[in-house]
N, C-alpha and C positions, 0 to 999 in steps of 0.2 A: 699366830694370827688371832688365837682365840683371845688369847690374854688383852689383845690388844684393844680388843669389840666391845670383851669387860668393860672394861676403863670409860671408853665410850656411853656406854650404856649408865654408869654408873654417875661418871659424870653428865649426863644428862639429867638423870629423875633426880639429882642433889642441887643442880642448876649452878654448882659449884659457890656453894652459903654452908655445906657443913662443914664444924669445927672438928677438930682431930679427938676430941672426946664425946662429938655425940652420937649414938648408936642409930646404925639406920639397919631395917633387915630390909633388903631389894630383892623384887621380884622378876623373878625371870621371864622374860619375853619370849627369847630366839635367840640363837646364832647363826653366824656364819662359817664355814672351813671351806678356801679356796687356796688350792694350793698354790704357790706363785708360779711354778712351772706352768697352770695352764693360764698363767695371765698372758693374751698376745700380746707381741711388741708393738703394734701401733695401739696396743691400749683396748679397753672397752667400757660401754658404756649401758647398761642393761639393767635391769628387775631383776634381784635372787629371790628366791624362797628365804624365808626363815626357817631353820632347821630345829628339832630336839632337840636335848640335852639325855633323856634318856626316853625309854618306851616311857615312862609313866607323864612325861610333858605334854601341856596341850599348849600348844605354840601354833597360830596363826597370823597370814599375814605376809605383804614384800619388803622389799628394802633396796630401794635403785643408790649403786652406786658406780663412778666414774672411776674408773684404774687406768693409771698410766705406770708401765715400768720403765727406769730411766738408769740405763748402764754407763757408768762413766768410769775413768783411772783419776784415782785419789789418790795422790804423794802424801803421805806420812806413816803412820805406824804399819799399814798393810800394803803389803807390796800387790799383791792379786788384785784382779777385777771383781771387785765386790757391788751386791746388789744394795743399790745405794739410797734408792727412796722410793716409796710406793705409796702415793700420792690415792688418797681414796675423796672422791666430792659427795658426800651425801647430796641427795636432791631436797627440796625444801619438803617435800615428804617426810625424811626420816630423820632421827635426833638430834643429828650433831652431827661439825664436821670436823675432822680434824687431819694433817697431814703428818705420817709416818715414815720413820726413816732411820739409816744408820747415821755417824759421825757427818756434824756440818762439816763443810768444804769450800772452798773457795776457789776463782780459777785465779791464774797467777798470769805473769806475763808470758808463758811459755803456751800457757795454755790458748791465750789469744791469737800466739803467733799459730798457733796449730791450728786456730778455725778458721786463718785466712787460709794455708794449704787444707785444710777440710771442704772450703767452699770451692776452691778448683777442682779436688779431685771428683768431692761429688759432684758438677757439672760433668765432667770425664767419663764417671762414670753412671751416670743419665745419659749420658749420651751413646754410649756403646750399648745400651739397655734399649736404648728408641731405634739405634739402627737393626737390632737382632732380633728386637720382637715386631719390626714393622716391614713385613714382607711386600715388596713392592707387585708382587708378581698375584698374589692373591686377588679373588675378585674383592672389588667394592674395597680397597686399597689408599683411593681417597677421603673416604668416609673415615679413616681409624679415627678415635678419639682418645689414642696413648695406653688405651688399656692394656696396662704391665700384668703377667701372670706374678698368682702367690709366689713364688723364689724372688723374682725380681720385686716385687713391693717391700718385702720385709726386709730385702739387702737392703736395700737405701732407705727405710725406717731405721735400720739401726745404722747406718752411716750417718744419717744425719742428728739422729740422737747422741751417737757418739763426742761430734762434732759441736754438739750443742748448735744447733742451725735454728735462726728463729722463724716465725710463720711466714713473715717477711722474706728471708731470703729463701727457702723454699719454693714459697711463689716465685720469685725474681727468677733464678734456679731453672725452673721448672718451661718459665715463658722463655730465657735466652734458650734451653736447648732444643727445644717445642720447635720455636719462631725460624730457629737456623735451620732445623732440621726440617722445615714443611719447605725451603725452597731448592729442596734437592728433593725430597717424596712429601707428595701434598699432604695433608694431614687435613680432619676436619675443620671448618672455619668455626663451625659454633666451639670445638675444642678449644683453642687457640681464644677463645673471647670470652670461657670461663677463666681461663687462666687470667687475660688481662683483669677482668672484675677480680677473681681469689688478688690480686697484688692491689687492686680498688681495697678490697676493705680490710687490709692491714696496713697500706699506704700511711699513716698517722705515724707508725713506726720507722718513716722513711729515716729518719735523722742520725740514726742507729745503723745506716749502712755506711761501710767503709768509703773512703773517695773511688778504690779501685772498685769496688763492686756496682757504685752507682755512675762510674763512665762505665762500665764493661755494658750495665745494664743502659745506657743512653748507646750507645752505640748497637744494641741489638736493635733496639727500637727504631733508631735512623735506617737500618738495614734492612729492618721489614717492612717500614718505610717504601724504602726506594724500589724493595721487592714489589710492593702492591703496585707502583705508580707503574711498573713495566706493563705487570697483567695488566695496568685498565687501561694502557696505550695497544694492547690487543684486546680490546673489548670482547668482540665480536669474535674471536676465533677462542678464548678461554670459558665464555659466558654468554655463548651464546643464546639469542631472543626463545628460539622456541626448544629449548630445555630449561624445563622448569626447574630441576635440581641446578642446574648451571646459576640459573638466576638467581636461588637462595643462597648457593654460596656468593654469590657475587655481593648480594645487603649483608652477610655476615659479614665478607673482608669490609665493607663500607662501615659498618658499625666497629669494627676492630682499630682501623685507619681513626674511625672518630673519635674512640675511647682512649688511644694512643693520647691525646690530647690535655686526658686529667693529667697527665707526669711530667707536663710541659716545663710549668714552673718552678721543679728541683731540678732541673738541668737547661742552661742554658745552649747545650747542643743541640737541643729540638728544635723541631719548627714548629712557629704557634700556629692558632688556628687560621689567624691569618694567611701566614705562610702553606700552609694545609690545601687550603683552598685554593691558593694560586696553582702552586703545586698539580692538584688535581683538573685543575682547567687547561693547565699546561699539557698536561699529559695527555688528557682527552684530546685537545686540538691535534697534537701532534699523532698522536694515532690516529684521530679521521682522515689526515693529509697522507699518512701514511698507507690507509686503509682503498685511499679513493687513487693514489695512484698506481697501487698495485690493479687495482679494475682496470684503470683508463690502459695501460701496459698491456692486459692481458686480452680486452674486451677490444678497442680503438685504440692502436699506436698514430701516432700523427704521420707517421712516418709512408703509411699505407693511403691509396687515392681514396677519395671523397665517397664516389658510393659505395667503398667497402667499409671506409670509415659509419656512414651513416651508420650501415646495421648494429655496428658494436655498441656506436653513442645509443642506439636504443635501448639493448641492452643494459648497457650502464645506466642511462637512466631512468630504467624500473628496477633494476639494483638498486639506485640509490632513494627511489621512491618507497621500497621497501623495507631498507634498514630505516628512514626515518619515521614511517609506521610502527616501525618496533622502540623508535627511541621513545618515539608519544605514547605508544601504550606500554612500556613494556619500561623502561630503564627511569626515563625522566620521574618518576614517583618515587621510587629508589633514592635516584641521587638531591632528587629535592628534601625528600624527609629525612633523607640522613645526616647529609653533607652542605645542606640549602643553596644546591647548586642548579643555575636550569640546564640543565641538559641539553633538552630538547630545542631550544631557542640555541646554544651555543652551537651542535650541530647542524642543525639548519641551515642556521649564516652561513657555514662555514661550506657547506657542500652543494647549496643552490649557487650562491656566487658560482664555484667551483664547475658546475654543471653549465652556468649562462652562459661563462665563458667560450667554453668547448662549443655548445649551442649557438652562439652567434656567430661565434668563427664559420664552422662548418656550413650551415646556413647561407650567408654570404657567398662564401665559395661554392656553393651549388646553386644559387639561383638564376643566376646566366644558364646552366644549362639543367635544366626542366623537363624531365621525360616523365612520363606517368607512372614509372617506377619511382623515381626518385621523389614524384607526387608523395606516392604511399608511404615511400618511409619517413617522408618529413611529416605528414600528419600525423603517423605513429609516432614518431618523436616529440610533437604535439601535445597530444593528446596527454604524455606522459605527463610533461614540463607544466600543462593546467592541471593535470592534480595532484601535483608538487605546490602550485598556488595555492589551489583550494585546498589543501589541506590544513596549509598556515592560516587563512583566509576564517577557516571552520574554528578556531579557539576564539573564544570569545578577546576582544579588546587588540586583535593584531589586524594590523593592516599590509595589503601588499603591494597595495603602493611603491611601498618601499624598499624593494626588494629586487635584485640583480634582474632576474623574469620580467618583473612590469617592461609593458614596452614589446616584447620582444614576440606581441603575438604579428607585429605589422610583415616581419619577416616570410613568416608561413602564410600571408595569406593569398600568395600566386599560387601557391601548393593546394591550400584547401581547395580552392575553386575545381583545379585540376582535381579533384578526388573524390567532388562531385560527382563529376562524369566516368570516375570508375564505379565509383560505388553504384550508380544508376545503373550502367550493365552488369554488374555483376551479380545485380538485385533482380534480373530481369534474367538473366543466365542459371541464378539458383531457382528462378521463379520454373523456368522452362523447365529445368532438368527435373523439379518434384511435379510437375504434373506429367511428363513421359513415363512414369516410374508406378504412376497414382495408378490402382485400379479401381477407386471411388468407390471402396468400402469402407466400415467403420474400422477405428482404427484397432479399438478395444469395445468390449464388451460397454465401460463405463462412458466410450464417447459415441456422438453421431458423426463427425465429420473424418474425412481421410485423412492420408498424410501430409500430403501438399498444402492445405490450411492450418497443420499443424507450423510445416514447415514453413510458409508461408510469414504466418504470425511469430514466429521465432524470428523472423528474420528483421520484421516491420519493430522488435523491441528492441533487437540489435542497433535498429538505427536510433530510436530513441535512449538508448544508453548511449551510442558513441557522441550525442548531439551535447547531452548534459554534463561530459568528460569534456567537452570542446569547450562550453563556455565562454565564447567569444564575449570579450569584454568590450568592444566597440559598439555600443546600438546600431548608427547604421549599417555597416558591415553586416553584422548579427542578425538584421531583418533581409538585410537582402541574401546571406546565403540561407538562411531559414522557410524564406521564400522560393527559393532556387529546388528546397528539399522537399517541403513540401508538394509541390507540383510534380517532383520525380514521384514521388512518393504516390500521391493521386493514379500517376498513368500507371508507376505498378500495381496496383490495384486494380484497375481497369485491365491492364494485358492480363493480368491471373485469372479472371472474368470471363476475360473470351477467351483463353486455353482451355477455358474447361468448358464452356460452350461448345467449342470444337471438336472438345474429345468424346460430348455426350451424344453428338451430331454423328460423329466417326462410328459411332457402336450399331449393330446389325438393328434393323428396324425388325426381324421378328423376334426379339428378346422379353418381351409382352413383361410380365413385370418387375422382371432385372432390371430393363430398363428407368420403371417408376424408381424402386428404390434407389439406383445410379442418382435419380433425378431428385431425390432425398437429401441425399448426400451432399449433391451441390450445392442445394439449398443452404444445408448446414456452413458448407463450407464459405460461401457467398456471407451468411452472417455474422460465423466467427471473424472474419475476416472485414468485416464492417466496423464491427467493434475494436479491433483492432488498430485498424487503419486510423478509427476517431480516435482513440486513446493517446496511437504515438503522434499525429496532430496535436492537440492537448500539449503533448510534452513537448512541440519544437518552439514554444513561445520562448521569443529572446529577450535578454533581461531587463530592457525599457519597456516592456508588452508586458510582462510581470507587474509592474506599479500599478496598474487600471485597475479599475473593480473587481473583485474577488470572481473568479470562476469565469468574465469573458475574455475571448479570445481578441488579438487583433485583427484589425481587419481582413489583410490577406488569408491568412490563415481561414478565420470564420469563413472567408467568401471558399477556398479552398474544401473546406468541412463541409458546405453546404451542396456544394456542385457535388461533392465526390457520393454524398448521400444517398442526392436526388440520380446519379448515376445507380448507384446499387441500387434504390428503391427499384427503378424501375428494370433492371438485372431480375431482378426477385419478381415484382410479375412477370417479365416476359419466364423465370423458368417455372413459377407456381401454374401461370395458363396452360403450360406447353402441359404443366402434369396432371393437372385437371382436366383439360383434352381429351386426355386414352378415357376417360369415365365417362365423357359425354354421352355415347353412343349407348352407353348402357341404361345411364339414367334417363333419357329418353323413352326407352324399352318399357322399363318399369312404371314412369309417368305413364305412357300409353297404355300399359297395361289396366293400372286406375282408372283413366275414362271407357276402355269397353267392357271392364267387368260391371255383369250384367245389376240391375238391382236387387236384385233377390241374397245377394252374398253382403254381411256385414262390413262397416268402413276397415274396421281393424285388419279382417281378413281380405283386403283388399290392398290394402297398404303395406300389409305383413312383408312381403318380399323386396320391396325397399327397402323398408329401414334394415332388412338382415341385409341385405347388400349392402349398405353404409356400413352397418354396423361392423362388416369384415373389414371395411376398406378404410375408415376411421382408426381402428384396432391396429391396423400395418402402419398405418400414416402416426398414429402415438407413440409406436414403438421407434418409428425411423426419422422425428423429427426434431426438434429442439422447441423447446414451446412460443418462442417468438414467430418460427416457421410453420409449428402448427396451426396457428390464430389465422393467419395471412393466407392459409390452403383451404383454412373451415369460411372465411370468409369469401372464399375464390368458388368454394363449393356449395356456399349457401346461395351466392348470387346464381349458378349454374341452374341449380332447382326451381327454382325462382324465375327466371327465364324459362326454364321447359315447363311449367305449370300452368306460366303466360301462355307458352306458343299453344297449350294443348288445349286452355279455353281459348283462345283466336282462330281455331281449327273445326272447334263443337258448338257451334251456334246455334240458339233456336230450341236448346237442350231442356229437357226436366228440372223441376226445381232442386231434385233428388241429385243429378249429375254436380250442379255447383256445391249444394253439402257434404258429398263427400272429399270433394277440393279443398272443402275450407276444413273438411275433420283431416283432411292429409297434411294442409297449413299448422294446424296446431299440433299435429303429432310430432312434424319436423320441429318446430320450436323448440317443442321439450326437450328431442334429442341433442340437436346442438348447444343448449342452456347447459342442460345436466346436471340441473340442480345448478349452477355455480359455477361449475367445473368446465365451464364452454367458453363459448362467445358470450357476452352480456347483451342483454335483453332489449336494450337501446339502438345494441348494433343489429341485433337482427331484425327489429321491426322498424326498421328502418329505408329509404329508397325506394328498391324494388317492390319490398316488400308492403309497402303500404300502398302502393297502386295495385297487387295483386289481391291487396284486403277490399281496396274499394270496388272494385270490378266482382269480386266475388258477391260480396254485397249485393251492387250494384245488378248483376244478373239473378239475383230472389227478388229483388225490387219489380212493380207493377211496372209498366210505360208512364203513365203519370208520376207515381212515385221515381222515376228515372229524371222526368223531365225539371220535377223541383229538384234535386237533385244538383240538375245540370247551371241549374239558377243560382242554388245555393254556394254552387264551388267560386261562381263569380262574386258574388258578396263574402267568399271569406279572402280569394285569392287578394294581394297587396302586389304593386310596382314593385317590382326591384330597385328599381331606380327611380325615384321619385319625378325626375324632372325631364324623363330620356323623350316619353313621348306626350310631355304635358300636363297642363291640365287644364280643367273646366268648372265656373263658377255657378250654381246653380240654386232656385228656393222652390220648395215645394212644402205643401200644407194640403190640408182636407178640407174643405166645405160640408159639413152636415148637413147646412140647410139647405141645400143645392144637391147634394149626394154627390159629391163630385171632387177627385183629385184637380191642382192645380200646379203645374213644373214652369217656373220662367225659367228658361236659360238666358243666364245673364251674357257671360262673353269665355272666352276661349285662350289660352295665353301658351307660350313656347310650344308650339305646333310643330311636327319634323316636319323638314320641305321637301313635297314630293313632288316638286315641276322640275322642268330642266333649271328656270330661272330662278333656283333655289326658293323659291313661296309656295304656298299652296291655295287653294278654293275651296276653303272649307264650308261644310253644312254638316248638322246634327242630326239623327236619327232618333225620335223620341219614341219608344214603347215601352209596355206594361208588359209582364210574365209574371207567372208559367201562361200558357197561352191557353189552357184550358179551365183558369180561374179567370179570365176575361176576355171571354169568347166572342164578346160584340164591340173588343175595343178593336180599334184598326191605329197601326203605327203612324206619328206625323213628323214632320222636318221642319228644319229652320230655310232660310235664307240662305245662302249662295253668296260668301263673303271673298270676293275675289282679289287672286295675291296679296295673301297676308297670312302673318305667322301668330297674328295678337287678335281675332276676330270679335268684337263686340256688336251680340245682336239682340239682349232685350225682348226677346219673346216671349208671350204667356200662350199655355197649351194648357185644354179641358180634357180630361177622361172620366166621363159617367160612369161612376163604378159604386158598387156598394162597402159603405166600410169593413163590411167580415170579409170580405175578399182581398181587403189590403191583410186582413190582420193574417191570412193564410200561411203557411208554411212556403215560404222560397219568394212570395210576392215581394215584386221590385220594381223599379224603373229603368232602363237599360236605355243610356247614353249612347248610341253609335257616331263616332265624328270620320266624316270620309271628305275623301278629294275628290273634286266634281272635276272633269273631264269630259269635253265636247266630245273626241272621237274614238273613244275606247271606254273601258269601263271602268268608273270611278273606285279611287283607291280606297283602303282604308287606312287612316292614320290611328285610330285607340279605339276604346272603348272603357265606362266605368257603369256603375251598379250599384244603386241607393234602396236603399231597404226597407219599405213603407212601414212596417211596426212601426217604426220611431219616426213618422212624419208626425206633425203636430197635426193635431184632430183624429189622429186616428189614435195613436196612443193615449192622448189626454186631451180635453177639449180647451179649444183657446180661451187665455185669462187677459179679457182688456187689450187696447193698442189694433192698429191694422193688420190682417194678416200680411200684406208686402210690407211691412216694417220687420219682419223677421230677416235675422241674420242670414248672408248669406253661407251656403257650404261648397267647399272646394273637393272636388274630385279628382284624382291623379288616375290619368288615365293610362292603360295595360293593352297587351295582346294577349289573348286567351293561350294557356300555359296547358301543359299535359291536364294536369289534375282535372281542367274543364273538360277535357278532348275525351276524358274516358269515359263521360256517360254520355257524349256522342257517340261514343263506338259503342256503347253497347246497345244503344239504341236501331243503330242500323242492322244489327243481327236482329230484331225484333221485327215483324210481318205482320203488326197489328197495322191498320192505315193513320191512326193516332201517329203513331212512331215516325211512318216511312214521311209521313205530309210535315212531322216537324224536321223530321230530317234535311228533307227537299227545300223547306223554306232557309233553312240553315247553311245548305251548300252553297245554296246562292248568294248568301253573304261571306261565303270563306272565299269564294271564288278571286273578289276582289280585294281581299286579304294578304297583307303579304304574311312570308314567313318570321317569325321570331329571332332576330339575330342574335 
């Protein structure tokens, strides 16, 4: 070997240009010594070191070479098995390459015939090799991927060295014994699909195979072939959806089957791709047919009566709803990318048809007889067979029209009706049985409401899931049973309402604040259950209600949503009042408390003991409420305070100026509490209502008796008609005279008068006076005319009042309209009243520019009945014992007298 590296070597650095006489001295590099015994028989390919020549060499450096050792029997001079060539490849790394060897050789015709028995035997004996090392019994047995131990790789290395076997038929070789032997013990698929690629890319060398070798090897391949097409006619029982190792064998045999395909065209015993494809659709069909009668057999014999039949056809048809689930997500990606087959469209067809069948048969035969059993299972069967529609429906660009189903909801719909009216009782049967059960506590830590609204609300999604599973493709049908559900739907709501009314009624009345929190509870539960109720509303819109503007409802529906609200709203106060009730008596206490603490003690410390009694009873109410429920109790309880603050000044009349500031330091102390910064009610809401009649009465008792009485002037010059035209109006001009000192009022005329005669008219006349009464102390009030039966009075009158102009310009000074109905024999009505406001008369505010003074514009007054806000500085007036007060008072009853009320 050494001698032979020489050569190499030498011929290399001479590049093979020297002559036989010219002297070259060559320097040593390296060598190599490998002895050929450790050359293995499949060869090797690796980095040696370069070695010394002696200690004194500095040799560095590798030298990658390829070894194949190749034993064959050579006829001629040497009878023995001699080592016949030893093939070295330098890489483009190292010097040269060259191949070494004993005596050339040739094969002869014997030797030919020998490699055809060489290529049977080695298949023979591959094959005895794959049954002894592939233990079927082993786990993970199907995964093997051939892997022969060292004895057995090297036998058949050198069998097929022997044999001189080319890369070609060794693949060939290797896939016939593989491919036969995987359909008696499975082998791995990705195994089985390097093999087909290793035959891919020596395939160039087809030409070179014998005829017997290339039918042996077309007939493997038709037989693995026809192997695959069995397994995918059991799809589902070899590969199945929810094994995912199932699955990836399943695209290997797919990619195998498709690769089968390159070796078409040197054998005309294959099928082409063409063929392939039919093939494989064939197979598929006939395994669904095969697949769906083994169900109908086992699930629904025809053979069995109608409603035993129904339950199986249920059955079977969420079976088959859910293998085509797995074709769309699971198989059709597979067989489209591999094989460009749709899958999922070819199954479909074939097992909805299949399913319609069964379906409309069955159907027919049961609807003559309609029990409300048989209701239930044909909805169920229903419900299935629409989302087997929608499922096709949900891919983009398919329509279902056209599909064996269309049509076939007209069947079911005696049934659905019927199952209406179970679902209705059985909605109201689960409703009963969770509040017997309820002890209207929290359920958990993280919720407020019990179980029964849990349950409740579980129940009200159920229906809005079974509704959108229904998908009644008829509009009208669809409105009118959606209509039908909704309304059930409403009163179960309302019966779950008064169960639990009932049950909080039913509880011991000394339970003191068990009770409250009980009553917490149901609040919670009353609004979970609101929410609720409106959401699965929302979802019962049928598919013509869907096309309308984004987010409204139709009509019934909407009208439905809105009653069932306005029912709960007022559910929620009557249970808020009932809970704010048990506090009444306290907060009462503590109000009371306020007004007889003496003066000598601070507002704070006067007030101290409320707000801590809120304060506790706030802190329970936060912790046991839900914050929609809390606003609605803070509001139930600010109105409560508000109220006893009222009753406690309506009780303390005549009182210290001291007794109303501390009310109003109680007003603002509560404000802040329920605001809290933020975190309350809003600020709007609270000073609101009530509460601004207890601001003005507060006020209004620090106020003088005069300052009451403008006041009582001013609320009429700001109050406005509700209704502009309920009880009229009145046209009128008024102006100042300087040079006279003297106001001037024409009333002109009078228009839509109410009629207060029997005879539908009235007799109207005008009451004209000047206020406050103590800034025109020497005016006396005058009237018009007596315009009898009529609704439209025209009377043109001019009225003088001697007054001075600083006394119009005063705070509250006005002119006060009274229009009344004159009556012979009882006492005349009143029909309005309005209130002009002399600041802005001309002459007083500015002096007149040019023209007549009756050339001014007239102004129209819409005349009113005095409203609260007026009434409260009459009431506070009458607590007052000045004779100022009680003389205006007195003068005032007498005109309320013939007053009617405010309707």
């Amino acid at each position: 070997m050494s001698r032979y590296f020489k050569q190499i070597v030498k011929s290399a650095r001479a590049n093979g240009t020297a002559g036989p006489t010219e002297d070259h001295t060559d320097d040593f590099l390296g060598c190599l010594n490998i002895p050929v015994r450790e050359v293995p028989v499949a060869g090797e390919d690796r980095w040696f070191r370069l070695e010394p020549r002696s200690s004194a060499s500095r040799v560095q450096g590798d030298c990658q070479l390829v070894l194949k050792l190749i034993t064959t029997q050579v006829r001629g001079g040497c009878g023995d098995a001699l080592p016949c060539i030893l093939a070295l490849h330098p890489s483009p790394r190292s010097w040269a390459g060259l191949v070494m060897g004993g005596p050339a050789f040739q094969r002869d015709t014997n030797m030919s015939q020998r490699g055809r028995s060489g290529f049977l035997s080695y298949m023979l004996l591959l094959s005895r090799l794959l049954q002894f090392e592939h233990r079927s019994e082993e786990p993970k047995a199907s995964c093997w991927r051939g892997e022969l131990s060292g004895p057995a790789a090297t036998i058949l290395c050198l069998h097929g060295a022997q044999n001189n076997l080319s890369a070609l038929q060794l693949a060939v070789l290797h896939w016939q014994v593989s491919s036969r032997h995987h359909q008696t013990r499975t082998l791995d698929y990705g195994y089985l699909l390097g093999l087909l690629e290793d035959m891919q890319a020596h395939w160039e060398e087809a030409s070179s195979l014998p005829q017997g070798q290339e039918e042996s090897l077309a007939d493997s391949l038709n037989a693995f072939s026809e192997f695959g097409l069995r397994l995918l006619r059991q799809l589902r029982d070899f590969f199945p959806a929810t094994n995912s190792t199932a699955v990836y064998r399943l695209e290997l045999l797919l990619k195998c089957l498709s690769k089968m395909q390159i070796f078409q065209p040197s054998f005309e015993v294959c099928s082409s791709q063409t063929e392939l494809h039919a093939d494989i659709s064939a197979a598929l069909k006939r395994g669904n047919r095969e697949w769906y009668d083994r169900l109908l057999s086992s699930k629904s014999p025809r053979e069995q009566p109608g409603p035993q039949r129904l339950a199986g056809l249920i059955e079977l048809a969420d079976a088959v709803y859910e293998d085509l689930q797995s074709c769309y997500g699971v198989y059709a990606s597979l067989f489209h990318s591999i094989t460009d087959i749709d899958f999922f469209t070819l199954t479909f067809r074939q097992l909805e048809r299949l399913v319609a069948e069964e379906a409309w048969v069955l159907t027919e035969a049961l609807s003559p007889k309609m029990t409300l059993e048989v209701a239930s299972g044909l909805f169920e069967l229903y419900v299935t067979l629409a989302d087997i529609q929608r499922l096709w429906s949900s891919i983009p660009g398919r329509d279902s029209r056209s599909l064996a189903l269309a049509g076939i909801h007209a069947l079911f719909l005696p049934a659905v009706k019927l199952w209406l009216q179970v679902l209705r009782d059985q909605v109201r049967w689960r409703l009963q049985g969770a509040v017997d059960v309820d002890t209207l506590e929290p359920m958990d830590a993280s919720s407020k409401h019990s179980s029964s609204a849990a349950t409740a609300s579980l129940c009200f999604s159920h229906i809005q899931e079974l509704w959108a599973r229904l998908a009644w493709p008829d509009p009208a049908q669809a409105q009118a049973l959606g209509t039908q559900l909704s309304q059930d739907l409403c009163a179960a709501t309302l019966f779950y309402t008064e169960l639990l009314r009932k049950k909080v009624d039913a509880q011991p009345g000394t339970a003191g604040e068990a009770v409250s929190e009980q009553l917490c509870v149901v609040l919670n539960n009353v609004e979970l259950l609101r929410k609720a109720a409106g959401q699965t509303l929302r979802g019962l819109a049928w598919p013509e209600a869907t096309s309308g503007p984004e987010g409204v409802l139709p009509r019934p529906l909407l009208s439905c949503a809105q009653a069932l609200d306005e029912d709960l709203q007022q559910e929620v106060h009557t249970v808020t009042a009932h809970l704010t009730s048990k506090m009444v008596a306290d907060i009462r206490k503590y109000v009371q408390h306020i007004s007889l603490s003496p003066d000598s003690i601070q507002n704070d410390e006067a007030v101290a003991p409320l707000m801590k009694y809120l304060d506790e009873k706030l802190a329970l109410l936060n912790t046991s409420l839900v914050k929609g429920n809390l606003s609605r109790v803070l509001e139930a309880l600010w109105e409560l305070l508000l109220q006893a603050i009222l009753r406690a000044l309506g009780t303390n009349l005549d009182v210290s100026a001291d007794f109303y500031g501390r009310f109003h330091f109680t007003l603002e102390a509560l404000v802040n509490f329920f605001h809290a910064e933020g975190q309350g009610l809003p600020l709007e809401c609270l000073k609101d209502g009530s509460y601004k009649r207890l601001e003005e009465e507060l006020r209004l008792h620090q106020c003088s008796t005069r300052e009451c009485i403008e006041q009582y002037y001013l609320d009429k010059l700001k109050q406005r008609s509700l209704e502009q035209n309920r009880f009229g109006r009145l046209s009128v001009r008024c102006h100042y005279e300087a040079a006279e000192q003297r106001l001037v009022v024409e009333v002109l005329h009078a228009a839509d008068l109410p009629p207060l005669d029997a005879n539908g008219l009235s007799d109207p006349f005008v009451i004209v006076e000047l206020g406050p009464p103590h800034l025109f102390p020497l005016v006396r009030s005058q009237r018009t005319q007596v315009k009898n039966r009529t609704l439209h009075p025209v009377y043109d009158e001019l009225f003088y009042f001697s007054v001075p102009a600083e006394a119009c310009r005063r705070r509250g000074a006005c002119v006060l309209f009274t229009v009344m109905d004159h009556d012979w024999l009882s006492t005349n009505d009143f029909a309005g009243e309005a209130a002009l406001g002399l600041a802005g008369v001309g002459g007083i505010a500015r002096p007149p520019v040019g023209g007549s003074a009756r050339a001014r514009q007239p102004i129209t007054l819409h005349l009113r009945r005095p409203r609260a806000q007026v009434k409260s500085a009459l009431r506070m007036l009458e607590g007052r014992t000045s004779k100022e007060a009680q003389e205006f008072v007195k003068r005032l009853k007498e005109l309320e007298k013939c007053m009617e009320a405010d309707p």
